[in-house]
KEROVO-898186 format. One line per 4 residues: number of its first residue (from 1); their letters; for each residue x, y, z of C-alpha. Coordinates in steps of 0.05 Angstrom, whole numbers. Layout:
N
NUM = a = X Y Z  ... .
This chain:
621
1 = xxxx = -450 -242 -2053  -404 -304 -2060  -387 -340 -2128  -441 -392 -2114 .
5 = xxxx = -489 -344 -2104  -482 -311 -2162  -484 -376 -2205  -542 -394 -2175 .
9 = xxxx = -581 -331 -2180  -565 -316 -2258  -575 -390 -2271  -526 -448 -2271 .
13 = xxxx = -544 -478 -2340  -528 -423 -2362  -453 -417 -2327  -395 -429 -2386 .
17 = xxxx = -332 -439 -2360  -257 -466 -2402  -208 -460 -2345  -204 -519 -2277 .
21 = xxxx = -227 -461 -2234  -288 -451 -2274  -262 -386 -2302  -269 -363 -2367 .
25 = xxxx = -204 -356 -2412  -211 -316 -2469  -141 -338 -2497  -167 -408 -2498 .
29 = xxxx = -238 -382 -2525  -209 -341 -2584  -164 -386 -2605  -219 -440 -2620 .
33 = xxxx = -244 -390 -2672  -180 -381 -2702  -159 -307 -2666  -108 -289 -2622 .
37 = xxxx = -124 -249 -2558  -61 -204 -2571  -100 -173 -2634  -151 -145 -2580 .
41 = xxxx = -109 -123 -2526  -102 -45 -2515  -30 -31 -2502  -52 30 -2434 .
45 = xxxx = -77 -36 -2399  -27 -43 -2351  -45 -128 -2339  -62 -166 -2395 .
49 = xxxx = -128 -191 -2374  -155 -258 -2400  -185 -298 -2336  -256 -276 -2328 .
53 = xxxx = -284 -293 -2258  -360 -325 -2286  -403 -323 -2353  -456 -341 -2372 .
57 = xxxx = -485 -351 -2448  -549 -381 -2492  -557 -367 -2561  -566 -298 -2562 .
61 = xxxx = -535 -273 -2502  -466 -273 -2462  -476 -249 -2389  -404 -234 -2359 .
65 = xxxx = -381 -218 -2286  -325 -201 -2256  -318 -194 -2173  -285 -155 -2126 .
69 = xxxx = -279 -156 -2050  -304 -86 -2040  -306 -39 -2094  -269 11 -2051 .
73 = xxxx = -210 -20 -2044  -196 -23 -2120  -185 40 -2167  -255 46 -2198 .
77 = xxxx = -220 67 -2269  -169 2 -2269  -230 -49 -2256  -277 -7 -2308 .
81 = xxxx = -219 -17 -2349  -207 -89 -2338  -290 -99 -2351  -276 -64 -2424 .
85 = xxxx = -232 -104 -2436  -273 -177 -2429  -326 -142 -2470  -282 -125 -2523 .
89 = xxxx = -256 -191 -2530  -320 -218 -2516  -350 -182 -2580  -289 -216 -2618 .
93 = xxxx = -304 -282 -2592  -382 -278 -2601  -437 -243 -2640  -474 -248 -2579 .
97 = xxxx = -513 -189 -2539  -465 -173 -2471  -485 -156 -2400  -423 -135 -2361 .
101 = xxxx = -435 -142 -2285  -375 -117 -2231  -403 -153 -2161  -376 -142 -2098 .
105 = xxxx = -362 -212 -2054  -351 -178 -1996  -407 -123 -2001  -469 -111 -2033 .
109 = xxxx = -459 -67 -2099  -466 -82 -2158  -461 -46 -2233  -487 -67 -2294 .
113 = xxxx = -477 -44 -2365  -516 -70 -2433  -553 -38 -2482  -518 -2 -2554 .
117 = xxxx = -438 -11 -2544  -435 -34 -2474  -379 26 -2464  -362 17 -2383 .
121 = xxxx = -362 79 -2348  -402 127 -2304  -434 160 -2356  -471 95 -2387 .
125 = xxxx = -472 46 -2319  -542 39 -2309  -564 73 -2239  -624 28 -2236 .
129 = xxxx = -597 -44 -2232  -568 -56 -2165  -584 -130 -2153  -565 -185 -2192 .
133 = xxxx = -620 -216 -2236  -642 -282 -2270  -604 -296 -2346  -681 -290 -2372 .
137 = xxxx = -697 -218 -2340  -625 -200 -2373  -649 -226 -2438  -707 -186 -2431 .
141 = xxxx = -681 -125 -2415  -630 -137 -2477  -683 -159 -2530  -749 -144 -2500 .
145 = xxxx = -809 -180 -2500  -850 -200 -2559  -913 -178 -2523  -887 -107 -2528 .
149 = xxxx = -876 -111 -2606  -942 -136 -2605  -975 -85 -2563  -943 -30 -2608 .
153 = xxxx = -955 -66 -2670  -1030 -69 -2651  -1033 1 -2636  -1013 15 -2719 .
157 = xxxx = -1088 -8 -2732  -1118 48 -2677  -1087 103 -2699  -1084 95 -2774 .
161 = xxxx = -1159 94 -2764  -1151 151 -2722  -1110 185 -2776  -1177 165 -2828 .
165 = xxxx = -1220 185 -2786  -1186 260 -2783  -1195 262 -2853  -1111 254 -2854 .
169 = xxxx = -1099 234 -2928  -1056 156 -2926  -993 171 -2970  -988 229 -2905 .
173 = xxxx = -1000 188 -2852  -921 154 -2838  -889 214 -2842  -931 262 -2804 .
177 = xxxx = -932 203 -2740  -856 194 -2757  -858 272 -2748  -901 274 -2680 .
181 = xxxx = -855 217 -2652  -795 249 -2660  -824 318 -2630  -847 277 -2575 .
185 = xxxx = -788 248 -2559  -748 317 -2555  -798 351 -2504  -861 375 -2541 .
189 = xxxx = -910 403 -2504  -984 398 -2533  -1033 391 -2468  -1063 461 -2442 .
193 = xxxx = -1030 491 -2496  -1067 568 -2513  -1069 612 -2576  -1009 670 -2572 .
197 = xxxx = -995 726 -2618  -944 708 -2673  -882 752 -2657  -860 750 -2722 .
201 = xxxx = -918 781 -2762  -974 807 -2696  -1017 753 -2723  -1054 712 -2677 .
205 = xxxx = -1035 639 -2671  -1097 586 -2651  -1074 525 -2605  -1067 484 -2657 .
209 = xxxx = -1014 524 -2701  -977 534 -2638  -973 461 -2633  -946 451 -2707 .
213 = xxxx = -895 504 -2693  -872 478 -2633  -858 410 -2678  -822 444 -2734 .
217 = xxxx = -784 480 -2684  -759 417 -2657  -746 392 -2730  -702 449 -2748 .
221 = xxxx = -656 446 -2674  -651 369 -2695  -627 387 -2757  -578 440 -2738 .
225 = xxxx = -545 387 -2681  -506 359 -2737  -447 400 -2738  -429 380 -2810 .
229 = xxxx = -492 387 -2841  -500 436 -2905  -542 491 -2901  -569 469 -2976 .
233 = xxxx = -579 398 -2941  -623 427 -2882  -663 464 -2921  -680 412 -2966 .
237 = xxxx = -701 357 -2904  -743 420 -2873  -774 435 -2940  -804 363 -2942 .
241 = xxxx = -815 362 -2877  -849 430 -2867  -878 430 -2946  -890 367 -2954 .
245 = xxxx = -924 347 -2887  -939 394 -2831  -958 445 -2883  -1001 403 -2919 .
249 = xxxx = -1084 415 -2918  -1100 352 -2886  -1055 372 -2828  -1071 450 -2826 .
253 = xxxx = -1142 436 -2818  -1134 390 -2760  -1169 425 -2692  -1131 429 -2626 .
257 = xxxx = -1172 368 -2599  -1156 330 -2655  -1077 345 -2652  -1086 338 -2582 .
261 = xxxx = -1113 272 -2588  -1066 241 -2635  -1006 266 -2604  -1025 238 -2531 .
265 = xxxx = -1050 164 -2563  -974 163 -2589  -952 189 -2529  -982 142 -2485 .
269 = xxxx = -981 69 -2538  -912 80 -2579  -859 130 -2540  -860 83 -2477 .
273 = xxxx = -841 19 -2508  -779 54 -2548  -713 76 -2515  -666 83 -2577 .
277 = xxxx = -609 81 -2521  -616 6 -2520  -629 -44 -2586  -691 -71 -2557 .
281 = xxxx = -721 -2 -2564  -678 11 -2632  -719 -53 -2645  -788 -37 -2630 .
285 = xxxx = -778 30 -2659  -759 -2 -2726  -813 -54 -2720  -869 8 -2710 .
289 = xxxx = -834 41 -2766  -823 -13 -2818  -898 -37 -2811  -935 23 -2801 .
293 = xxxx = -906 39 -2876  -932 -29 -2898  -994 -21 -2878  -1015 55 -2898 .
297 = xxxx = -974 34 -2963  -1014 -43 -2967  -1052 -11 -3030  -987 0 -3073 .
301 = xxxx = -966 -61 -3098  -898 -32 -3120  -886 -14 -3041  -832 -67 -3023 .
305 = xxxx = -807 -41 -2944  -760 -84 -2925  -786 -123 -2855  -737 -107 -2804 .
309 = xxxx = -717 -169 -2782  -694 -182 -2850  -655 -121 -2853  -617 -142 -2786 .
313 = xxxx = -601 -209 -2812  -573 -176 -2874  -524 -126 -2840  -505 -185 -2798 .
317 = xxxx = -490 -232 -2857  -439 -183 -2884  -413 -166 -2809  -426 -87 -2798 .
321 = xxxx = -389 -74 -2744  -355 -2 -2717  -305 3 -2776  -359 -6 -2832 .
325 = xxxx = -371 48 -2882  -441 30 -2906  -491 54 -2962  -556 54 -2987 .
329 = xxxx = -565 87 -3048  -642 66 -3052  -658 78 -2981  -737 95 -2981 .
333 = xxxx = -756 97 -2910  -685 84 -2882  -689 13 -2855  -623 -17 -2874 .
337 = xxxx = -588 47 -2854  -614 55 -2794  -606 -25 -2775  -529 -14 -2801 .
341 = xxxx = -523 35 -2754  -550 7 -2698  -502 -47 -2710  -447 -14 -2720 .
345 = xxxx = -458 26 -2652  -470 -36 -2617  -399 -55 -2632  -367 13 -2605 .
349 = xxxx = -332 23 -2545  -330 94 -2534  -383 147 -2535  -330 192 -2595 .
353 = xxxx = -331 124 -2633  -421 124 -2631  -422 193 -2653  -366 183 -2715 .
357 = xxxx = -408 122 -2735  -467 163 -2734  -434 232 -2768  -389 195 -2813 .
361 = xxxx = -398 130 -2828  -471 112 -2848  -494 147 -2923  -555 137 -2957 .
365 = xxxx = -589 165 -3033  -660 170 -3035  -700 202 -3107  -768 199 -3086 .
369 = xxxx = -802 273 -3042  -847 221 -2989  -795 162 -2974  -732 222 -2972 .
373 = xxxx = -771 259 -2916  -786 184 -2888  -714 159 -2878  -692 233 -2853 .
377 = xxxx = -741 236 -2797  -731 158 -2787  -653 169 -2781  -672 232 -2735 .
381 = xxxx = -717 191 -2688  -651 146 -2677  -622 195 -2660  -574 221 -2715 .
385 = xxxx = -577 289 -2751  -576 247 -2823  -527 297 -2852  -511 234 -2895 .
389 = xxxx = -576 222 -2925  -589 262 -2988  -646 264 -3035  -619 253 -3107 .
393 = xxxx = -610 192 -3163  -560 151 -3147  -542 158 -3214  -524 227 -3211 .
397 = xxxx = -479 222 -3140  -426 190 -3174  -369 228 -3144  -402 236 -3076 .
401 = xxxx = -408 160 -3074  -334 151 -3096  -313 202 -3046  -351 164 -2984 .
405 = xxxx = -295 108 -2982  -353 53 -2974  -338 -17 -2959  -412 -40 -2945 .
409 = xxxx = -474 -42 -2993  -544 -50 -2967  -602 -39 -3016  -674 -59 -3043 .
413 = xxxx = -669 -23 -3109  -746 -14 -3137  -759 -79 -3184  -804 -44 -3234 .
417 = xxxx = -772 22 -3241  -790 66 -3296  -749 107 -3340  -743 170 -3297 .
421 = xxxx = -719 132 -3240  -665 92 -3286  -592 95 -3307  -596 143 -3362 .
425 = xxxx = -545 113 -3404  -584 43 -3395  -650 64 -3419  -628 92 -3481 .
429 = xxxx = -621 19 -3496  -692 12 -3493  -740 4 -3543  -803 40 -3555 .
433 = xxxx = -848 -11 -3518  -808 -15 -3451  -844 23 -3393  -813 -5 -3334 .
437 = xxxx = -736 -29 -3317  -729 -98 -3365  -666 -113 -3311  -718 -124 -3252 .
441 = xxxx = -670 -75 -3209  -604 -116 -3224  -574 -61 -3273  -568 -16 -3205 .
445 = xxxx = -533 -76 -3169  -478 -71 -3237  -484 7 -3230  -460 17 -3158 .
449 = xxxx = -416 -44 -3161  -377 3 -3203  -376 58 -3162  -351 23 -3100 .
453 = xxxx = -289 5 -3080  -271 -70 -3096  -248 -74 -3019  -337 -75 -3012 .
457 = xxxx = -391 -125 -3005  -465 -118 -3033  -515 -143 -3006  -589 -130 -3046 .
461 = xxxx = -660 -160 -3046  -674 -177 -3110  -741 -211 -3141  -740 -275 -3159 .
465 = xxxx = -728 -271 -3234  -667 -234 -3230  -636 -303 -3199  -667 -348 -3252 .
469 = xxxx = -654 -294 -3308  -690 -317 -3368  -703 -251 -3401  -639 -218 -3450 .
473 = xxxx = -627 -155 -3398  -633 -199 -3338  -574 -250 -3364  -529 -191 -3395 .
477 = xxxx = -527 -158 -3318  -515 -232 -3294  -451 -238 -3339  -433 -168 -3324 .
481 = xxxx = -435 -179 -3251  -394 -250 -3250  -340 -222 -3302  -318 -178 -3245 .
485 = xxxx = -347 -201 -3184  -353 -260 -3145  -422 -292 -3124  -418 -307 -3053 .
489 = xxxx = -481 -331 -3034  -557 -327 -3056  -614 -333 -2992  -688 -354 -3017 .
493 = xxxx = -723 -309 -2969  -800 -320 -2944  -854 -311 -3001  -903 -257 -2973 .
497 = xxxx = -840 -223 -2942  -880 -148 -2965  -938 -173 -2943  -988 -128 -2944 .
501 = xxxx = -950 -80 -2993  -918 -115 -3056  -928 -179 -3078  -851 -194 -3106 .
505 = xxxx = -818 -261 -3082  -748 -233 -3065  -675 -268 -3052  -622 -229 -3029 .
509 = xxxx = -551 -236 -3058  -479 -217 -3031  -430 -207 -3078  -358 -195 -3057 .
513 = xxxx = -331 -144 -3098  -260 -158 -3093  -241 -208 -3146  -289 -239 -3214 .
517 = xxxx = -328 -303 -3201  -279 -344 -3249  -215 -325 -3213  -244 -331 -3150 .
521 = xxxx = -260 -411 -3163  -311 -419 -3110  -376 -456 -3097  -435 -404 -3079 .
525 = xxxx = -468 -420 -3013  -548 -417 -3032  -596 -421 -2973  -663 -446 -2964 .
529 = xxxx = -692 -396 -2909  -768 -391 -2928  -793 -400 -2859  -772 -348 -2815 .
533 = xxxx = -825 -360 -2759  -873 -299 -2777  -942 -307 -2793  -1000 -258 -2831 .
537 = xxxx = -1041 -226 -2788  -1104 -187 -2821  -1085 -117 -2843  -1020 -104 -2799 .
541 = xxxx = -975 -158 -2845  -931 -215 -2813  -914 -213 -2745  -867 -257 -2699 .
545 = xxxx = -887 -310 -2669  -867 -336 -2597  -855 -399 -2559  -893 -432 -2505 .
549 = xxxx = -850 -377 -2458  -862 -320 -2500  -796 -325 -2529  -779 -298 -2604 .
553 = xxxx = -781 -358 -2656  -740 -307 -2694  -684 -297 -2661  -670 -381 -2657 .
557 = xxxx = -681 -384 -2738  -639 -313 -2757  -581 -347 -2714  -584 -419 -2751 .
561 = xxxx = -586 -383 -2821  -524 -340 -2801  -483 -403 -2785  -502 -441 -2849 .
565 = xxxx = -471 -381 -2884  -411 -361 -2850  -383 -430 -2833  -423 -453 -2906 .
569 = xxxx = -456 -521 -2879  -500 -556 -2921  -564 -583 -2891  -609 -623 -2928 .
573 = xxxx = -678 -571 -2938  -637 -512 -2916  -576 -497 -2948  -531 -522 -3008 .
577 = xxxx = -459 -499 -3042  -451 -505 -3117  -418 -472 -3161  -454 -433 -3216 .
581 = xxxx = -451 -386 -3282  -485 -336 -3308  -525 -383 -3351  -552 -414 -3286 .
585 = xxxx = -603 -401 -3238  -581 -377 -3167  -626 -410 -3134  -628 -458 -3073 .
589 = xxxx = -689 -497 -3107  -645 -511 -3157  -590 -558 -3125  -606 -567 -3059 .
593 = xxxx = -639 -635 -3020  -704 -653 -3001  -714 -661 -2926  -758 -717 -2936 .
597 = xxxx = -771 -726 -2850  -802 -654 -2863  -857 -675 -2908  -919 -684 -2876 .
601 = xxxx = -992 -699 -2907  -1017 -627 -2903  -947 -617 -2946  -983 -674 -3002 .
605 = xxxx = -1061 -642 -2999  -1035 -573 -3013  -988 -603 -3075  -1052 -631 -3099 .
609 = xxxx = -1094 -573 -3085  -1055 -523 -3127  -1040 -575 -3177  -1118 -581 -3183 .
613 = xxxx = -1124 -498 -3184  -1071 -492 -3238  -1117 -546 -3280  -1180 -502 -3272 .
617 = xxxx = -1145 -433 -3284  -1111 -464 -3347  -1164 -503 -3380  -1139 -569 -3355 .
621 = x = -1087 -560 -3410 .
């Protein structure tokens, strides 16, 4: 397949080229940013490559392709090599997805590599591309389609009624599908399955206890994959787990037909739309996860799971990458761990460097029995033994947290925590009459700030009064947190974000931890980013919307936010820098523009309708 060819079939608007030839220099390309291409080059490549033969790039994606006469007349390890080395500097260029094509000119092969890392060899060349495709069947394999996040989020509703139905209590119901999942995706076998004698005790063993054995079987091989893994730390995961879930009366009294039944409606509507070898399956699988706990959890107000797509732009607005050392030390059901480490895999290049990320580099603190067992079997469905999840206070792992060398902070610390759940020395502050945390979750911002190296960053959801901070505790953590650290930036995030769980407006803010807010004598970039392009949608909370095409809405927004922040433009109704105290609020609304060309007459009516509501609630006073 000639050069032409190949332009034409992937898609010419699509073709970016830098060089007269039309090829792609990555010297030239890195240096644009600042970055020079001899900070990327391994020193066992025997040529310095930096001419790619053709890419191709939108928004989201980079598609690059390098030919070869005939794959047999080259060393298939030096033009592997050569590949690696375009995606690595590729991935230092861009924050872009990659598809790495080698294409023969003079023949007809052709291998392809995407997907988590993008590591070329053998082992992850995937068998069943062989002809090139269109950009937009690449971007679909990449991302997948919003359809499918659809179709899986619509099968939440089904089976939660299913679950109901079954007499399955609700506060159950995530963890025990979380648990079936992951059995199902490590081999379970549950169709024409026949009572046995137990060969432990002689005892027989109906259908349906063969079943559940045959899942907590899986659980504890899981478990036991992770070489590094305490014995104390196993036995605590399989205590929830077993105890806490498959144990449980709701579950024990379930009949055969009724296991069988749930078992094959998630085997047939969730485990085909996720592959957690790719990130559009880590994706889906987050997106069933994240809002199947939202919507058995919509009746506890005080349930704040962070949406996924929010937890991927906030690992991306600190930059996790392979090298980051990230924690949670509020983790619930594991969302921003399990997003930091799908991002920091996608940045590997070698299978040893997925499986230190995943052993060694990704830690995470959870108090509470139901969201502990959660985030383990949600870290376990990605496919990592969670020998760095642990179910404690955060306030008593001091030492552990010390010891874990972190340079990355992702949390969403409970905003109405009461005293059990506190810093102990803090709440001996409190008066008689305090119930719940007075700091609205800030004084565990200070608290692990402290406990961190100053080498990290934090990033936290917070609710919207810890940023305006008119209460006493609110403004004391405020001053705390600027006499040592430096506000970087402040995001006004969508109002119903929880919807259907809590009702908190939340902002998240990144502070960089390495100098105090004075010193560092900076304006704080504060972003407008209410609309994110997801809509309610009765009982199953906001979903995504889509384009004409069927494209994400999404993935257009999270990539306009992320260059307001890092290059810190200001755009009128979006984004703002200023430079604040602790006395002020850190709030976008507070100092940014009006985009007047965005105000339309439904914008007016629904000013004076709530203006006419807030008459009639108050009295007209």
């Amino acid at each position: 397949m000639n050069r032409f060819d190949i332009i034409q079939k992937i898609g010419n608007k699509y073709h970016v080229g830098n060089t007269e030839a039309g090829e792609f220099s990555y010297v030239k390309a890195l240096a644009t940013i600042g970055k020079d291409i001899k900070d990327y080059q391994k020193g066992d490549t025997q040529q310095n490559h930096q001419f790619l033969d053709i890419r191709f790039e939108n928004d989201r994606l980079a598609i690059l392709v390098e030919c070869k006469n005939k794959f047999s007349k080259w060393k298939k390890e030096k033009i592997q090599k050569q590949l690696q080395d375009y995606v690595r500097y590729e991935k230092a260029y861009s924050d872009k997805k990659i598809v790495a094509i080698l294409v023969e000119t003079d023949g007809d092969d052709v291998w392809v590599w995407y997907g988590q890392s993008v590591i070329i060899d053998d082992e992850h060349k995937k068998s069943d591309e062989s002809i090139i495709k269109t950009f937009e069947e690449y971007e679909n394999l990449c991302f997948g389609k919003v359809n499918d996040k659809i179709k899986v989020v619509d099968s939440i509703k089904i089976l939660n009624e299913k679950l109901n139905s079954d007499g399955v209590n609700e506060k159950l119901r995530s963890q025990f599908v979380g648990t079936c999942l992951l059995a199902l995706k490590n081999g379970l076998t549950y169709k024409n399955v026949n009572g046995t004698i137990d060969p432990n005790t002689g005892n027989n063993l109906s259908p349906e206890k063969v079943v559940i054995n045959n899942i907590k079987s899986i659980l504890s091989g899981l478990l036991s994959k992770s070489g590094d893994i305490t014995d104390l730390n196993k036995a605590g995961k399989l205590s929830v787990l077993n105890n806490k879930v498959l144990d449980d009366q709701d579950i024990t009294t379930l009949t055969y037909e009724e296991i069988k039944d749930i078992l094959e409606f998630i085997d047939s509507n969730i485990v085909p739309y996720i592959n957690d070898k790719n990130t559009a399956g880590q994706d889906l699988l987050n997106v069933f996860f994240t809002t199947f706990n939202k919507y058995i959890g919509k009746s506890d107000k005080n349930q704040a799971f962070t949406p996924d797509h929010i937890c991927d732009f906030m690992s991306k607005a600190v930059g996790v990458n392979k090298n980051s050392r990230v924690l949670d030390p509020c983790c619930g059901s594991g969302a921003f761990i399990v997003r930091a480490m799908t991002d920091a895999m996608d940045d590997c290049e070698t299978e040893l460097d997925r499986e230190n990320v995943k052993r060694n580099q990704i830690f995470g603190i959870e108090y509470e029995d139901g969201a502990f067992g959660l985030s383990s079997t949600n870290m376990l469905i990605h496919g990592d033994g969670n020998s760095n999840v642990v179910q404690a206070s955060m306030f008593d792992r001091a030492e552990w947290i010390q010891d874990k060398n972190i340079n990355i902070v992702l949390m969403n610390p409970p905003y109405n925590a009461t005293k059990k759940f506190c810093d102990p020395q803090y709440t001996k502050s409190w008066d008689a009459e305090k119930k719940v945390d007075p700091s609205k979750g800030f004084h565990f911002v200070e608290w692990i700030a402290r406990h961190v190296p100053s080498t990290c960053k934090i990033a936290v959801l917070l609710p919207m009064q810890a940023a305006i901070g008119n209460s006493r505790d609110i403004k004391k953590f405020k001053k705390k947190m600027l006499e040592n650290y430096t506000l970087d930036a402040v995001f006004s995030l969508p109002n119903e974000m929880f919807y259907p769980g809590a009702s908190a407006i939340a902002c998240c803010m990144i502070f960089d931890l390495s100098q105090k807010h004075e010193r560092a004598n900076r304006d704080t970039f504060f972003g407008y980013f209410k609309d994110d392009k997801f809509i309610k949608r009765k009982g199953l909370g906001r979903i995504e919307q889509t384009d004409q095409d069927g494209n994400s809405l999404w993935q257009k927004i999270e990539a306009e936010w992320l260059d307001l922040y890092k290059n810190k433009r200001e755009v009128a109704g979006l984004s703002v820098m200023h430079k604040v105290t602790c006395d002020d609020e850190w709030l976008a609304e507070a100092y940014m523009e009006t985009d007047y060309t965005k105000l339309t007459v439904g914008d007016f009516e629904r000013t004076i309708r709530d203006y006419y509501s807030y008459l009639i609630k108050s009295g007209g006073k």
